[in-house]
N, CA, C and O atoms as CSV, one atom per row, in Angstrom:
chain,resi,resn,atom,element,x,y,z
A,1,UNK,N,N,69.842,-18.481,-103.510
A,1,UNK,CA,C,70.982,-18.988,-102.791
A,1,UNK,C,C,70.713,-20.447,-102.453
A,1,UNK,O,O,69.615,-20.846,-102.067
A,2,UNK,N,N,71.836,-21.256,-102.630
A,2,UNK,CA,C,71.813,-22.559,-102.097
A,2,UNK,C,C,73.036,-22.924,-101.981
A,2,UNK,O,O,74.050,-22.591,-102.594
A,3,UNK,N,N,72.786,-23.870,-100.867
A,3,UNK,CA,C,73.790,-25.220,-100.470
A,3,UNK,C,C,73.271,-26.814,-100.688
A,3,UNK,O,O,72.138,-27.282,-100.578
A,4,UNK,N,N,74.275,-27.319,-100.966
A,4,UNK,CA,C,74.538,-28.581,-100.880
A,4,UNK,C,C,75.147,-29.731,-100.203
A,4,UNK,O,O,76.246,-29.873,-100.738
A,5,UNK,N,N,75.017,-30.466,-99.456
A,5,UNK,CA,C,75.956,-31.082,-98.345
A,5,UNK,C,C,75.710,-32.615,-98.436
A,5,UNK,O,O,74.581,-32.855,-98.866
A,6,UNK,N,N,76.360,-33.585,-98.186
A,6,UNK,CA,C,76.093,-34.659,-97.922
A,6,UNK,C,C,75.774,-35.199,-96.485
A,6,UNK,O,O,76.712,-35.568,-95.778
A,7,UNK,N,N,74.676,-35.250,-96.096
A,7,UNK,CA,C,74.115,-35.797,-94.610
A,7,UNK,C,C,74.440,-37.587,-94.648
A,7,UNK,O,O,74.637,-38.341,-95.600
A,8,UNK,N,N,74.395,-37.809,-93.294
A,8,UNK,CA,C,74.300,-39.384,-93.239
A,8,UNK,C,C,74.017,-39.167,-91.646
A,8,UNK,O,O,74.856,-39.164,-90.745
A,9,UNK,N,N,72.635,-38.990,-91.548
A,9,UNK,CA,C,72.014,-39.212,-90.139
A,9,UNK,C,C,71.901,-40.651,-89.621
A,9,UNK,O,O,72.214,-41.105,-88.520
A,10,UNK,N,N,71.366,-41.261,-90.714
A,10,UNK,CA,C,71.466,-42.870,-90.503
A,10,UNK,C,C,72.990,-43.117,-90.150
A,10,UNK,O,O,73.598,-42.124,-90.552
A,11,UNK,N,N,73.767,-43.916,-89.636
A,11,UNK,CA,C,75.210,-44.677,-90.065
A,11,UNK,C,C,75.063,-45.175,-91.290
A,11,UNK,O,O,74.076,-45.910,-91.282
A,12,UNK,N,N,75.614,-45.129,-92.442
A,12,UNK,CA,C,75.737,-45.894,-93.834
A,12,UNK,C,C,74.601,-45.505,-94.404
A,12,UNK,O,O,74.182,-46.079,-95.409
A,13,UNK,N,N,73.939,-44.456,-93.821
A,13,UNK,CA,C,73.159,-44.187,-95.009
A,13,UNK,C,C,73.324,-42.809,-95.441
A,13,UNK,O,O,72.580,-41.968,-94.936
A,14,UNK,N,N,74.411,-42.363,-96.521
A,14,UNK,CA,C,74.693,-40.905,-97.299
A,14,UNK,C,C,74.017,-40.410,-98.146
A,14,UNK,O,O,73.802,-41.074,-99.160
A,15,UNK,N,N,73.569,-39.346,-98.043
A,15,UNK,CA,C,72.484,-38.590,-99.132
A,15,UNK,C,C,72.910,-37.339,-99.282
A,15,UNK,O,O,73.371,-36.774,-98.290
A,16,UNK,N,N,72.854,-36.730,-100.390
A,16,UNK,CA,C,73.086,-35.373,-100.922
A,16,UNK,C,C,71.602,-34.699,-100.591
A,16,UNK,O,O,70.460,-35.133,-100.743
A,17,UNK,N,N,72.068,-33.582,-100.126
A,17,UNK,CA,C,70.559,-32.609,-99.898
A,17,UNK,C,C,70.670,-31.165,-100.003
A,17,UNK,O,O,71.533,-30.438,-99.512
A,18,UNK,N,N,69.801,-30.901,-100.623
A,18,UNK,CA,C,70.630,-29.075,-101.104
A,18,UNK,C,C,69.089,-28.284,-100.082
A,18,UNK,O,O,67.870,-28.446,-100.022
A,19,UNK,N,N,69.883,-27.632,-99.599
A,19,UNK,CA,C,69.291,-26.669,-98.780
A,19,UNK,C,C,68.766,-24.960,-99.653
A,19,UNK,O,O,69.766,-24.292,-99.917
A,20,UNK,N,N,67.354,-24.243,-100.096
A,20,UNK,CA,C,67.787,-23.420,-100.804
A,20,UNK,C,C,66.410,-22.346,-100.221
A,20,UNK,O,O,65.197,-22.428,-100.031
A,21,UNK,N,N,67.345,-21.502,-100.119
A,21,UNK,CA,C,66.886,-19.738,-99.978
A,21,UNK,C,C,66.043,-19.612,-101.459
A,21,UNK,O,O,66.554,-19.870,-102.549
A,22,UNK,N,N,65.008,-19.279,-101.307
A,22,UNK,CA,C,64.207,-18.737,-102.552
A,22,UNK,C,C,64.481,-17.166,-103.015
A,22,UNK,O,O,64.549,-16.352,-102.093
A,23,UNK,N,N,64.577,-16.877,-103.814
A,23,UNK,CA,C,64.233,-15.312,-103.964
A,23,UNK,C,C,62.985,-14.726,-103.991
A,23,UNK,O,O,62.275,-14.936,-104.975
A,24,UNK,N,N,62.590,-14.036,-103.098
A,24,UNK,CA,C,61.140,-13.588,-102.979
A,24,UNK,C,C,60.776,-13.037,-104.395
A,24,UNK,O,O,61.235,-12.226,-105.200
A,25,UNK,N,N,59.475,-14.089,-104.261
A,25,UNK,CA,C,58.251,-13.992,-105.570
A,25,UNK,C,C,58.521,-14.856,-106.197
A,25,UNK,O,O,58.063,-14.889,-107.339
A,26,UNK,N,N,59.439,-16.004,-105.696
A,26,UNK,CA,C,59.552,-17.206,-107.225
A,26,UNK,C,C,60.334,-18.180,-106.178
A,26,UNK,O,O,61.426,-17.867,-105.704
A,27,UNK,N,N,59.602,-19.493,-105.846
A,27,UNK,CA,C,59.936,-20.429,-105.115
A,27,UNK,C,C,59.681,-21.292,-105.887
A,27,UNK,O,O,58.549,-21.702,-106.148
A,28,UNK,N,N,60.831,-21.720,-106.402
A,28,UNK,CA,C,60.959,-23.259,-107.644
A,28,UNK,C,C,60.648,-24.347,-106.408
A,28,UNK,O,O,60.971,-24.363,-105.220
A,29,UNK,N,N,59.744,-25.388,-107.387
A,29,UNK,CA,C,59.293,-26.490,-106.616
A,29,UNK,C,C,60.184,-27.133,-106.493
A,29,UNK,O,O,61.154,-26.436,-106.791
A,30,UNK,N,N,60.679,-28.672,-106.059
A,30,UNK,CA,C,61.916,-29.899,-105.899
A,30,UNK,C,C,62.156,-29.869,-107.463
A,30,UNK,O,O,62.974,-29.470,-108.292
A,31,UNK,N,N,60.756,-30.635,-107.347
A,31,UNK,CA,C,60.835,-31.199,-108.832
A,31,UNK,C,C,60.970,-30.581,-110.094
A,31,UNK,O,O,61.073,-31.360,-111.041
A,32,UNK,N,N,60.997,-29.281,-110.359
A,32,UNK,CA,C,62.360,-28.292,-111.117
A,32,UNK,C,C,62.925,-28.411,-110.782
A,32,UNK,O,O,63.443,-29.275,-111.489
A,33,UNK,N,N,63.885,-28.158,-109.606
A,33,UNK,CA,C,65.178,-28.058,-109.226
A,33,UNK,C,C,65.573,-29.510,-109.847
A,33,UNK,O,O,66.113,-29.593,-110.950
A,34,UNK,N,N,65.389,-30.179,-109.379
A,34,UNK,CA,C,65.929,-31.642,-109.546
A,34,UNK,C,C,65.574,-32.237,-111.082
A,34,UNK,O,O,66.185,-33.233,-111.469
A,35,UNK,N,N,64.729,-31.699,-111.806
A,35,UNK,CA,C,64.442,-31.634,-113.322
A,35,UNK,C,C,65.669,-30.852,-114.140
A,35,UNK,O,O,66.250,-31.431,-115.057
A,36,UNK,N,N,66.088,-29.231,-113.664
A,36,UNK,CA,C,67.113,-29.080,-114.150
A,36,UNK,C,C,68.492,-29.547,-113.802
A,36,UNK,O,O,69.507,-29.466,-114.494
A,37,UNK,N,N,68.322,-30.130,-112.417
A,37,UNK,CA,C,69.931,-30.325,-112.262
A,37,UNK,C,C,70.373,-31.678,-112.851
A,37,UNK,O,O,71.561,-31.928,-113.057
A,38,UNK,N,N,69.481,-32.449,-113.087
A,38,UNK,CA,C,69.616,-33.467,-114.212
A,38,UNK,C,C,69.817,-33.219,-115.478
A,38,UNK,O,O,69.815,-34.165,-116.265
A,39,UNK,N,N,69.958,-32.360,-115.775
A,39,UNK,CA,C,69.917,-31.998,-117.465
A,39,UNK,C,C,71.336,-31.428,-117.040
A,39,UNK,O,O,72.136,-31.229,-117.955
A,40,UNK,N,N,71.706,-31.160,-115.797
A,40,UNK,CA,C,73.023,-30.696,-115.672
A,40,UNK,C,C,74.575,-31.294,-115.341
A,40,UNK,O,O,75.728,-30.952,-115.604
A,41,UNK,N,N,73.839,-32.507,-114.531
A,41,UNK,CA,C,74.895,-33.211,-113.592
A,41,UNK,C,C,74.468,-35.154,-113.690
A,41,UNK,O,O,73.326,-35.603,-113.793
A,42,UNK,N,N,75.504,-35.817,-113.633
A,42,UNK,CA,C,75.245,-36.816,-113.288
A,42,UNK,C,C,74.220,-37.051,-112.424
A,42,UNK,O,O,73.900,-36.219,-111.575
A,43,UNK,N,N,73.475,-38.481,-112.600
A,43,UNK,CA,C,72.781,-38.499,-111.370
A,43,UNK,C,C,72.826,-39.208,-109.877
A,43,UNK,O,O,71.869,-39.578,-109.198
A,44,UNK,N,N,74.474,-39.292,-109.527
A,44,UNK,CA,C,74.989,-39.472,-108.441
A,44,UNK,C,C,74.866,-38.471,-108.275
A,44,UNK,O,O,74.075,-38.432,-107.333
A,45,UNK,N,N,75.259,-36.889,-108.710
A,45,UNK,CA,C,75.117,-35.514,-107.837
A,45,UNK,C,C,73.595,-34.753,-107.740
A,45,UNK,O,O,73.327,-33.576,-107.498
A,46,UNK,N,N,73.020,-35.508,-107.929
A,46,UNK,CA,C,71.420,-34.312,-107.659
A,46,UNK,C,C,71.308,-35.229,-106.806
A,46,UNK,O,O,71.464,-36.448,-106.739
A,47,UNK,N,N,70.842,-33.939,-105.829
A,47,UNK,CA,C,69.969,-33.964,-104.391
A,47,UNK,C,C,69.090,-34.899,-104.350
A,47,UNK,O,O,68.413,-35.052,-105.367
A,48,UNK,N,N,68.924,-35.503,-103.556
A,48,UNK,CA,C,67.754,-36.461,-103.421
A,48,UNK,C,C,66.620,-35.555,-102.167
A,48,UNK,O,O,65.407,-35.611,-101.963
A,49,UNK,N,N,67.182,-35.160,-101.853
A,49,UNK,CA,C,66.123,-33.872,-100.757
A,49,UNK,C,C,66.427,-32.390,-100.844
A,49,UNK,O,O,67.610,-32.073,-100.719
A,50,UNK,N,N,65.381,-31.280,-101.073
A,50,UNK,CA,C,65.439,-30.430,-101.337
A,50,UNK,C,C,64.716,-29.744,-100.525
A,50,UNK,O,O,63.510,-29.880,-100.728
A,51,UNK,N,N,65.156,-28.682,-99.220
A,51,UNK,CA,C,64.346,-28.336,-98.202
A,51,UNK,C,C,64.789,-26.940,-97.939
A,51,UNK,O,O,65.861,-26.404,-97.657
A,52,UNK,N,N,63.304,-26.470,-98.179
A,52,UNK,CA,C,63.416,-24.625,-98.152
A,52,UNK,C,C,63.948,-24.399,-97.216
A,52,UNK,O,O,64.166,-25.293,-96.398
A,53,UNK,N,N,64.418,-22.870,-96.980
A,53,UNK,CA,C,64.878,-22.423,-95.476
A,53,UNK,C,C,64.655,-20.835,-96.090
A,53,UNK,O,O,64.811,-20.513,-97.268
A,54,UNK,N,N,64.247,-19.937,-94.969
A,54,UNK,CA,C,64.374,-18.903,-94.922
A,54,UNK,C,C,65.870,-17.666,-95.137
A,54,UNK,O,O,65.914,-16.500,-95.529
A,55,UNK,N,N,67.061,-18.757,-94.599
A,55,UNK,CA,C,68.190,-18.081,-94.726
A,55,UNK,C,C,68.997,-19.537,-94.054
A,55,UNK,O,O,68.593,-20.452,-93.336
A,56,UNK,N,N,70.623,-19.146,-94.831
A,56,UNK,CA,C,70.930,-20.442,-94.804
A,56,UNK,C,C,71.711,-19.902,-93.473
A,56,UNK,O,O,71.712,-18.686,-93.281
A,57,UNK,N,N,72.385,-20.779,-92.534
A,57,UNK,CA,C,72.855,-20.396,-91.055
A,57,UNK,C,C,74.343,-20.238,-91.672
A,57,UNK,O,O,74.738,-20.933,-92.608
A,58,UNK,N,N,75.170,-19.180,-90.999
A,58,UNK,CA,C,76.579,-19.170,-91.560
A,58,UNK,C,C,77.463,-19.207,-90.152
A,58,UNK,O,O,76.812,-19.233,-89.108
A,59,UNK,N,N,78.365,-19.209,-90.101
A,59,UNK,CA,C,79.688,-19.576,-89.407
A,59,UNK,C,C,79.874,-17.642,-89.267
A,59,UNK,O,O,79.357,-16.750,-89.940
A,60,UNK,N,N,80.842,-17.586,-88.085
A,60,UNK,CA,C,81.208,-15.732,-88.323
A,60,UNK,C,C,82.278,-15.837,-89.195
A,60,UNK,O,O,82.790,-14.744,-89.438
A,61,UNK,N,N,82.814,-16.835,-89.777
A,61,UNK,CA,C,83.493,-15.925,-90.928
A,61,UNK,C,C,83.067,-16.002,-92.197
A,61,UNK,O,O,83.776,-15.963,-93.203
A,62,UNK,N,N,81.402,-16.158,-92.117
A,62,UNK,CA,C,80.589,-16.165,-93.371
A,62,UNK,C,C,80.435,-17.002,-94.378
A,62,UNK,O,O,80.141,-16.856,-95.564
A,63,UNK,N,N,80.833,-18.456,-93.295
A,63,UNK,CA,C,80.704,-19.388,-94.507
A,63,UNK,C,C,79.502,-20.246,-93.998
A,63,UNK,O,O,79.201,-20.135,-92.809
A,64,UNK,N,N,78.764,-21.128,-94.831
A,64,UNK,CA,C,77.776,-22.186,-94.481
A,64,UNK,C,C,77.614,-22.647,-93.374
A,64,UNK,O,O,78.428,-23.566,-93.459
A,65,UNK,N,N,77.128,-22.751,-92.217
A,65,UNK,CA,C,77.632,-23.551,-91.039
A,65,UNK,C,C,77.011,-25.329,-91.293
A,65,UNK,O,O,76.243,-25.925,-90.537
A,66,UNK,N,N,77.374,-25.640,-92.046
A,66,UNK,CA,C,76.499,-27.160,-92.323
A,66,UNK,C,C,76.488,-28.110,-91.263
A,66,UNK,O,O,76.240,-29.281,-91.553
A,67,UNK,N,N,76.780,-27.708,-89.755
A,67,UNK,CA,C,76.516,-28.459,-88.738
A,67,UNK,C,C,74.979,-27.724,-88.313
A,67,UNK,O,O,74.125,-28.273,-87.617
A,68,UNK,N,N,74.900,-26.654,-88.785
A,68,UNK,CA,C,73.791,-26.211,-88.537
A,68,UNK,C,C,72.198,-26.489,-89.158
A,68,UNK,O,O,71.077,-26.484,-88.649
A,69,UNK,N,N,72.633,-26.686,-90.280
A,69,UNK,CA,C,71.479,-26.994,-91.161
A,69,UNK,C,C,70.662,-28.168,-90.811
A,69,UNK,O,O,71.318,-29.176,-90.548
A,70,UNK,N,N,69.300,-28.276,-90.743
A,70,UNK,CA,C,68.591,-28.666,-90.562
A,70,UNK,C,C,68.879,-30.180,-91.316
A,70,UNK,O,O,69.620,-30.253,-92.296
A,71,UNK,N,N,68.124,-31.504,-90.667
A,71,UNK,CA,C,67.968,-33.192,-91.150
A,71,UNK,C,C,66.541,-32.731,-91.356
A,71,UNK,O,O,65.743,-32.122,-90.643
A,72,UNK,N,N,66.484,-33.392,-92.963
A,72,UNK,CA,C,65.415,-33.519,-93.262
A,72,UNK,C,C,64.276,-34.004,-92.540
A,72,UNK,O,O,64.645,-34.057,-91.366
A,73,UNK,N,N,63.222,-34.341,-92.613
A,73,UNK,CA,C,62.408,-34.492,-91.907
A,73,UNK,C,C,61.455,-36.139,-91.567
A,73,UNK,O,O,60.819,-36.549,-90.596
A,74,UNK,N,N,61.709,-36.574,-92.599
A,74,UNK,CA,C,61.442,-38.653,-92.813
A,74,UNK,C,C,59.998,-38.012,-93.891
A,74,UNK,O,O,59.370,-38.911,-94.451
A,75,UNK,N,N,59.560,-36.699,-94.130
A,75,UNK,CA,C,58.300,-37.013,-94.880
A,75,UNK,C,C,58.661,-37.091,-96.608
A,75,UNK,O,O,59.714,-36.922,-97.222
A,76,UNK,N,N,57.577,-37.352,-96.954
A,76,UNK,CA,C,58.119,-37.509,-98.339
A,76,UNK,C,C,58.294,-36.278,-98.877
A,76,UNK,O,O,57.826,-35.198,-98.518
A,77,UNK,N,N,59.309,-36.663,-100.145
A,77,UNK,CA,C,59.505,-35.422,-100.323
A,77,UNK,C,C,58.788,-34.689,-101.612
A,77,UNK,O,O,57.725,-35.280,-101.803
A,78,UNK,N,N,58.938,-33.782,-102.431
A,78,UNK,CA,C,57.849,-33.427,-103.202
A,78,UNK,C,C,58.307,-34.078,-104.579
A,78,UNK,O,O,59.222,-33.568,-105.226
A,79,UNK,N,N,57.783,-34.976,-104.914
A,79,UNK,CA,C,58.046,-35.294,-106.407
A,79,UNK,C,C,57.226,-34.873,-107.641
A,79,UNK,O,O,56.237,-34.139,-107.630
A,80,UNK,N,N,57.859,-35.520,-108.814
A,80,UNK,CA,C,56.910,-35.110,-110.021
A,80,UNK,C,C,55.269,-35.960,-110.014
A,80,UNK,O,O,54.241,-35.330,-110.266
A,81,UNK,N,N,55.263,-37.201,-109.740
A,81,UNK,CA,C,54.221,-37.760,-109.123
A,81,UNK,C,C,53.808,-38.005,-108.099
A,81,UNK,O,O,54.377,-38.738,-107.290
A,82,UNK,N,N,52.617,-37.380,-107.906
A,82,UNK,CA,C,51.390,-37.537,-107.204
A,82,UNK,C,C,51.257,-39.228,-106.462
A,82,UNK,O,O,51.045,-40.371,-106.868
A,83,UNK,N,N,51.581,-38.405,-104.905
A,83,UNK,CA,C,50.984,-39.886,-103.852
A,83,UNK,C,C,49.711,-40.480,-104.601
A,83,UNK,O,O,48.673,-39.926,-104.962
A,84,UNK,N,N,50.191,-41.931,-104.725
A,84,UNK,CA,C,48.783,-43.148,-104.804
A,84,UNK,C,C,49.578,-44.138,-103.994
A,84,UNK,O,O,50.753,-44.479,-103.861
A,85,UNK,N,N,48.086,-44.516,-103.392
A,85,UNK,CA,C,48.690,-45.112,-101.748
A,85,UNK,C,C,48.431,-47.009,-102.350
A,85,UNK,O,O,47.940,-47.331,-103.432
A,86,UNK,N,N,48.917,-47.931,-101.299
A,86,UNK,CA,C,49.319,-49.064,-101.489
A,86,UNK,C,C,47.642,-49.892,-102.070
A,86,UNK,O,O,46.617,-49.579,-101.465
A,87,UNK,N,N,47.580,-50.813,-103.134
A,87,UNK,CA,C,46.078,-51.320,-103.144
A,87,UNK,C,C,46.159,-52.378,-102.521
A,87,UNK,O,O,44.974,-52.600,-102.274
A,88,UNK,N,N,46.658,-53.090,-102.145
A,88,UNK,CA,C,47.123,-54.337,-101.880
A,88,UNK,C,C,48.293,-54.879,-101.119
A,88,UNK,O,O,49.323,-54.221,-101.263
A,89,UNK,N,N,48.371,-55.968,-100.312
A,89,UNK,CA,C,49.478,-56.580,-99.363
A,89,UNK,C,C,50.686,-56.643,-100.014
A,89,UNK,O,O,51.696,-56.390,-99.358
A,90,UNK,N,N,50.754,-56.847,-100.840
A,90,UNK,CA,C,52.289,-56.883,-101.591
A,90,UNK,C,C,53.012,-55.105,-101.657
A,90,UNK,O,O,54.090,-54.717,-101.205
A,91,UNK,N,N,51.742,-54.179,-102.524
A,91,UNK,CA,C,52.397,-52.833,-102.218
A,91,UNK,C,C,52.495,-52.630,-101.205
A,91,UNK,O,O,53.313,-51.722,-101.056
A,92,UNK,N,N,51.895,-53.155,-99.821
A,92,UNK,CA,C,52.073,-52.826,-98.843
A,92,UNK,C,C,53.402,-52.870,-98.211
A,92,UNK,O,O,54.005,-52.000,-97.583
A,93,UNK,N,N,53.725,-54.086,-98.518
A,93,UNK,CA,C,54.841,-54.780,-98.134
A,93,UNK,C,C,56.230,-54.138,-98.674
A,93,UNK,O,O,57.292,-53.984,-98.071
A,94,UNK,N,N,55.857,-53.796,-100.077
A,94,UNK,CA,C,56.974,-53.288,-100.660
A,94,UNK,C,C,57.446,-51.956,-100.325
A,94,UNK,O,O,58.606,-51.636,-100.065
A,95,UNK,N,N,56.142,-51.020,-100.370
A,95,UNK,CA,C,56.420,-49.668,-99.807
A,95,UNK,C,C,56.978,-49.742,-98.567
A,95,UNK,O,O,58.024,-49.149,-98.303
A,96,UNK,N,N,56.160,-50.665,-97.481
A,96,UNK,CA,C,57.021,-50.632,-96.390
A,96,UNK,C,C,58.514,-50.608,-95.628
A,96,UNK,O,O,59.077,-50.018,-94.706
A,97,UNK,N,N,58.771,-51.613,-96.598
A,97,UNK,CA,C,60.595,-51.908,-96.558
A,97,UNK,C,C,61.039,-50.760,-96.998
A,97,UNK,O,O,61.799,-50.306,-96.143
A,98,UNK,N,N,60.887,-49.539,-98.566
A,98,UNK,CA,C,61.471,-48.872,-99.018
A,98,UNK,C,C,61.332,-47.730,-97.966
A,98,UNK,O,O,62.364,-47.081,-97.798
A,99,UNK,N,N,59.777,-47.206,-96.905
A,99,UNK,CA,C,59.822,-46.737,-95.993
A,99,UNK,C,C,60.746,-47.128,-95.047
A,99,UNK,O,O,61.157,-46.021,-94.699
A,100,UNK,N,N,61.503,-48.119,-94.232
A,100,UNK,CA,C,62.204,-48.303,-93.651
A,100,UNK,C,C,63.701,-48.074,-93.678
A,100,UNK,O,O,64.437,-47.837,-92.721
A,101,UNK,N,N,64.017,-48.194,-94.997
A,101,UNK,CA,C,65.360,-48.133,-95.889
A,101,UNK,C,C,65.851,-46.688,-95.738
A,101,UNK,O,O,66.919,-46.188,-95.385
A,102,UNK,N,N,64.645,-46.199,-96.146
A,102,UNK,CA,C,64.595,-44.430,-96.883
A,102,UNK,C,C,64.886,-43.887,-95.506
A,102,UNK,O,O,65.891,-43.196,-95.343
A,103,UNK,N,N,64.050,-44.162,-94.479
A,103,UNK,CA,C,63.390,-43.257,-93.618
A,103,UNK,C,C,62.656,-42.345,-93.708
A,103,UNK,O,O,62.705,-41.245,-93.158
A,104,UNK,N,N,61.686,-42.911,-94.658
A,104,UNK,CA,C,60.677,-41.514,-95.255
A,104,UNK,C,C,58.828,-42.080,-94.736
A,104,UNK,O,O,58.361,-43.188,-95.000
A,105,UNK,N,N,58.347,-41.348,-94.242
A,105,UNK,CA,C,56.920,-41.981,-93.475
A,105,UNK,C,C,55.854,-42.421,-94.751
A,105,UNK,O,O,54.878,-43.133,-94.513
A,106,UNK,N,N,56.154,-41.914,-96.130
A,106,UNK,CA,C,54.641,-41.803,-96.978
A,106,UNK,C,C,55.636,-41.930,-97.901
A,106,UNK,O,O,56.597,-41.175,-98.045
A,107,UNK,N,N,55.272,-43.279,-98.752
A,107,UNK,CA,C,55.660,-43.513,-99.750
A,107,UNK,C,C,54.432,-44.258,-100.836
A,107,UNK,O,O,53.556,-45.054,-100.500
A,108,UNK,N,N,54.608,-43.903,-101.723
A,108,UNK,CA,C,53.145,-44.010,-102.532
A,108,UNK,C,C,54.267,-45.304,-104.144
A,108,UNK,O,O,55.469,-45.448,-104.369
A,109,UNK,N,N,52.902,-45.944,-104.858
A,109,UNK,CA,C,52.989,-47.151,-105.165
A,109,UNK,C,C,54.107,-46.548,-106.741
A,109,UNK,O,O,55.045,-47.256,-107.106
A,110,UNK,N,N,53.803,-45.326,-107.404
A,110,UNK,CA,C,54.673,-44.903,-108.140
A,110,UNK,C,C,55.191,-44.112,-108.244
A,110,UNK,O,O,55.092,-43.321,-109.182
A,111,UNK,N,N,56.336,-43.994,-106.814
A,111,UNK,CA,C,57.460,-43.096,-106.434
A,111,UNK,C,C,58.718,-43.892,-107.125
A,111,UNK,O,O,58.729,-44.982,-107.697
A,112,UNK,N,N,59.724,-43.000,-106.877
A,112,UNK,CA,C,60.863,-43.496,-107.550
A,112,UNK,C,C,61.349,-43.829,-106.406
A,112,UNK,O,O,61.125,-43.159,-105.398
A,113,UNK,N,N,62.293,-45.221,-106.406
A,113,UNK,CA,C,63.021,-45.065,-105.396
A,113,UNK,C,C,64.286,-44.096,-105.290
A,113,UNK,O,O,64.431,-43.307,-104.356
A,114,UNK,N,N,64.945,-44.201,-106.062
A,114,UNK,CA,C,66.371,-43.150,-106.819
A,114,UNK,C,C,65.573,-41.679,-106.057
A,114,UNK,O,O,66.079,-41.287,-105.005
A,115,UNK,N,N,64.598,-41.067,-106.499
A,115,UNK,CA,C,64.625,-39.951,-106.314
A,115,UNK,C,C,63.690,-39.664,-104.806
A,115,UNK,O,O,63.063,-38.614,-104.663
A,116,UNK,N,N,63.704,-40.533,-103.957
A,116,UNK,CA,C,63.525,-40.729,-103.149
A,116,UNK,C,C,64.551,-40.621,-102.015
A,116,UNK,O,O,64.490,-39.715,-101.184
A,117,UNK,N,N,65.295,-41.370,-102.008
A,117,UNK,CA,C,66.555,-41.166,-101.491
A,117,UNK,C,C,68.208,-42.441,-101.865
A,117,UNK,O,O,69.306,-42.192,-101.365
């Protein structure tokens, strides 16, 4: 089971984020999810955050309650590559700003920004 919603916790800053129920015994990582939904959808519509939940919260007449659902969290999120952290003042500098932008705490020197947020 999943949802999809567009958050904008920031003012002006809108992000798609799919919220998803696993089926017990098989918890697809982000980076499948977001591997196939690219092979599926433009990439204005894939999620840029993908955050488990045990059960999604519903409304009583059984629909999504998406005021309910959880804001991501500012950490990074799980990508296809592996954190490597800044070597130098310039990555420093650079990661920093994209940390500020994003609102994401750990951003490593070959993250994407796109799939970042």
């Amino acid at each position: 089971t999943a949802a999809v919603t567009t958050r904008e916790d920031t003012p002006g800053d809108k992000r798609l984020v799919a919220y998803v129920v696993p089926t017990p015994g098989h918890a697809p990582e982000a980076s499948e999810l977001r591997t196939h939904l690219q092979r599926q959808l433009p990439d204005y519509m894939v999620p840029s955050t993908y955050l488990t939940l045990d059960h999604l919260p519903l409304t009583p007449n059984g629909k999504v309650d998406t005021k309910a659902l959880p804001a991501p969290d500012g950490h990074r999120p799980e990508l296809a590559t592996t954190y490597t952290a800044p070597r130098n003042s310039t990555e420093e500098i650079i990661t920093g700003v994209w940390s500020d932008v994003l609102g994401i705490d750990t951003i490593g020197i070959h993250d994407n920004f796109f799939e970042l947020g």
